[in-house]
C-alpha positions in Angstrom: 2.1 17.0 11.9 0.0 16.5 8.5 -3.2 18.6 8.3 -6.4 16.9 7.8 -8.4 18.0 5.3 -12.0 19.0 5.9 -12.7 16.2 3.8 -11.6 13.7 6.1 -12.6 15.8 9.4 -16.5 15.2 7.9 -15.9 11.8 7.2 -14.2 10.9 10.7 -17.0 12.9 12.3 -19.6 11.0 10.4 -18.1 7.6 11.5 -17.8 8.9 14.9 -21.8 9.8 15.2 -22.6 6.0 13.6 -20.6 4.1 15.7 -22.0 6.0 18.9 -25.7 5.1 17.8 -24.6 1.2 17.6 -27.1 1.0 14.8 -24.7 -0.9 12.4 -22.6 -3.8 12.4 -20.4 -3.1 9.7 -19.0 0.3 9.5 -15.8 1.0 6.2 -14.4 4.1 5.9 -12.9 5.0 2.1 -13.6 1.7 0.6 -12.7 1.1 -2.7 -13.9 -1.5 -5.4 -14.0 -3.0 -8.7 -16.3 -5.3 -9.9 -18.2 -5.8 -12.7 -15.8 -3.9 -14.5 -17.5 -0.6 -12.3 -14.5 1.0 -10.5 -15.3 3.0 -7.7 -14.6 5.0 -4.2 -17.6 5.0 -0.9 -16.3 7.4 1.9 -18.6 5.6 4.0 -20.3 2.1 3.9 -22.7 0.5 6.9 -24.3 -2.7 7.5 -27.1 -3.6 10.1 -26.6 -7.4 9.7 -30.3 -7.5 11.4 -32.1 -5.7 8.1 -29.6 -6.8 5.6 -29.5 -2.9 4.8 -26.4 -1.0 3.2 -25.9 2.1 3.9 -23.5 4.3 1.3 -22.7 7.7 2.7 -20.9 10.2 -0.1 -19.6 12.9 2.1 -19.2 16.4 0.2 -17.4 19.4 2.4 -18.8 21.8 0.9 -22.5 21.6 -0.2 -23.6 22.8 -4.3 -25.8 21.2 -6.2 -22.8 19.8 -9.0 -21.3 17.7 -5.8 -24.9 16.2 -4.8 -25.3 15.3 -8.5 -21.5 13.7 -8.3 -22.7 11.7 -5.4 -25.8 10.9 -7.0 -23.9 9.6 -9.8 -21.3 7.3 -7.1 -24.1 6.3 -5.5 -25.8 4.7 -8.9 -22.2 3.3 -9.9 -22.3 1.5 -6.9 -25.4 0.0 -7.5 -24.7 -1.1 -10.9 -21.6 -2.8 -8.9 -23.8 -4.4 -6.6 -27.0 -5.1 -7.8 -28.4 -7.6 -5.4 -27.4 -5.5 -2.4 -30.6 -3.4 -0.6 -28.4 -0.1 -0.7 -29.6 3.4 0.8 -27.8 6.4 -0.6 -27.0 9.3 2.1 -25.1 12.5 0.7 -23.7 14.4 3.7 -22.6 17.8 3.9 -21.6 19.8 6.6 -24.8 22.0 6.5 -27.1 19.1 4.5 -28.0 15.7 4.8 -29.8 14.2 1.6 -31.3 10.8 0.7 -29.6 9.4 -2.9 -32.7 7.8 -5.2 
């Protein structure tokens, strides 16, 4: 049996929290684009089709401040991919939860 990295144990536990809440009605899990010539990685990427919100969750498993700034910086790539989306930034720890600006 493979091991699952504690990576992927956060990110499975995250998508299992959001899709309990039935807040969203688009949910990805390690979605990858390229566009705009911006190439780039989301662990986790909602929609509530009712707000036209995105939500872009960069899940770290192990919480210093060099992999907040790292998803800080994913977080603005992704924006620059997307620029007419309305995107919220969540970094997500297993101790922290933060809002990306």
């Amino acid at each position: 049996m493979k091991r699952i990295d504690r990576h992927q144990e956060c990110i499975d536990l995250l998508i299992e929290r959001l899709q309990f809440h039935e807040r969203y009605t688009e949910i990805y899990m390690n979605v990858e684009y390229n566009r705009n010539g911006i190439i780039g990685e989301v662990d986790v990427l909602t929609y509530n089709s009712k707000t036209g919100v995105w939500h872009f969750y960069e899940v770290k498993s192990s919480h210093i401040r060099r992999q907040r700034k790292k998803a800080q910086t994913q977080f603005d790539k992704y924006k620059q991919a997307y620029p007419l989306r309305y995107v919220k930034g969540i970094f997500i720890s297993p101790k922290k939860v933060y809002r990306l600006k």
